[in-house]
C-alpha positions in Angstrom: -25.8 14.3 -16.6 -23.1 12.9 -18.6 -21.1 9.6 -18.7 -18.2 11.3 -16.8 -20.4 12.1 -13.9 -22.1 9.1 -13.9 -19.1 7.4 -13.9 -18.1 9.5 -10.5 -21.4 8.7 -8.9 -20.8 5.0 -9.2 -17.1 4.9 -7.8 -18.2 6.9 -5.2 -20.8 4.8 -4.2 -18.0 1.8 -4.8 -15.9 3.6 -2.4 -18.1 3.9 0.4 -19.5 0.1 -0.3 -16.0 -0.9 0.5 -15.5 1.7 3.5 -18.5 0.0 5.2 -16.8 -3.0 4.2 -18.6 -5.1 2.0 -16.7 -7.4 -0.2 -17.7 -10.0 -3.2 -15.2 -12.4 -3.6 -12.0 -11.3 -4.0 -13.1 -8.5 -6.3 -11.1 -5.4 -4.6 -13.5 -2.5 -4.4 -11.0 0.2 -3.7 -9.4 -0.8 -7.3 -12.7 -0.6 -8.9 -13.7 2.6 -7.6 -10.1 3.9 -8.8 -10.8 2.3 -12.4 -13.9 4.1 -13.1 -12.7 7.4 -11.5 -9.5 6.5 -14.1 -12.4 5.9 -16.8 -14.3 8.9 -16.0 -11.0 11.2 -16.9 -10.2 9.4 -19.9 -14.2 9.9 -21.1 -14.0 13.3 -20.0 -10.9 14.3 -21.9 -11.9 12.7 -24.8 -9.6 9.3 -26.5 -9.2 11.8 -29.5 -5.6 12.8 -29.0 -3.1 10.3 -27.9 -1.0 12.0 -25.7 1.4 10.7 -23.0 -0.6 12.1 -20.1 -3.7 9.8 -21.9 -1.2 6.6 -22.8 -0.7 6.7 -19.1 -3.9 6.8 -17.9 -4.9 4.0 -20.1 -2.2 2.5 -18.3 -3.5 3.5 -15.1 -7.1 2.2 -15.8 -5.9 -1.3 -16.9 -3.7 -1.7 -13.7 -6.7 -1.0 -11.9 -8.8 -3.5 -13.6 -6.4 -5.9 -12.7 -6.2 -5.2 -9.5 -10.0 -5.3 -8.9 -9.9 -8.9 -10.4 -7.6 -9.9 -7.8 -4.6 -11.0 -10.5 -1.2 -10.2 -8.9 2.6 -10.0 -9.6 5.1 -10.9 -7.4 4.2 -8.4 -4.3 3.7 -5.9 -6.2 0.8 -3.1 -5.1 -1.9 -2.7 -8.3 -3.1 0.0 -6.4 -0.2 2.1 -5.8 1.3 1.1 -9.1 -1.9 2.8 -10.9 -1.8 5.5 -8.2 1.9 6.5 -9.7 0.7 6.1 -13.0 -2.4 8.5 -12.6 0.4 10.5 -10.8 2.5 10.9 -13.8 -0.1 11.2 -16.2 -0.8 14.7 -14.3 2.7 15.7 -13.9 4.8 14.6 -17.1 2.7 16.2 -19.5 3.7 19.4 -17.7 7.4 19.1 -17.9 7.0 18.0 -21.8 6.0 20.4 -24.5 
């Protein structure tokens, strides 16, 4: 089993920890589970090359982490702000070559 699915495993098991709704604190589950599905892509794919599709995963993975630890800005959604990040780190890549 490697670190990538291992990784999985344990955001899955995040994800349904928050779905039966458990909380600690203010630690948002639903962003932790993201960050280490985020950190499971970026292990994966390997921090060898630095391309924009893994710049913005990084980016995605930090946004996440902050939004687990509760720290906002203004109104702004963590979530779906790393949720558009992950988003474009799929789709611009594909549109640059």
């Amino acid at each position: 089993m490697s670190l990538s699915e291992l990784l999985q495993i344990v955001a899955l098991i995040v994800f349904v920890i928050a779905a039966i709704g458990l909380a600690f604190g203010k630690t948002n589950l639903i962003a932790v589970g993201l960050a280490l599905w985020v950190l499971s892509k970026l292990v994966a794919g390997g921090l060898g090359s630095l391309t924009i599709g893994t710049i913005l995963l990084i980016l995605a993975f930090i946004v996440f982490v902050l939004g687990a630890i509760g720290w906002k800005y203004r109104k702004v959604e963590l979530i779906a702000v790393g949720l558009a990040l992950w988003a474009a780190a799929v789709v611009v890549p594909q549109f640059i070559h």
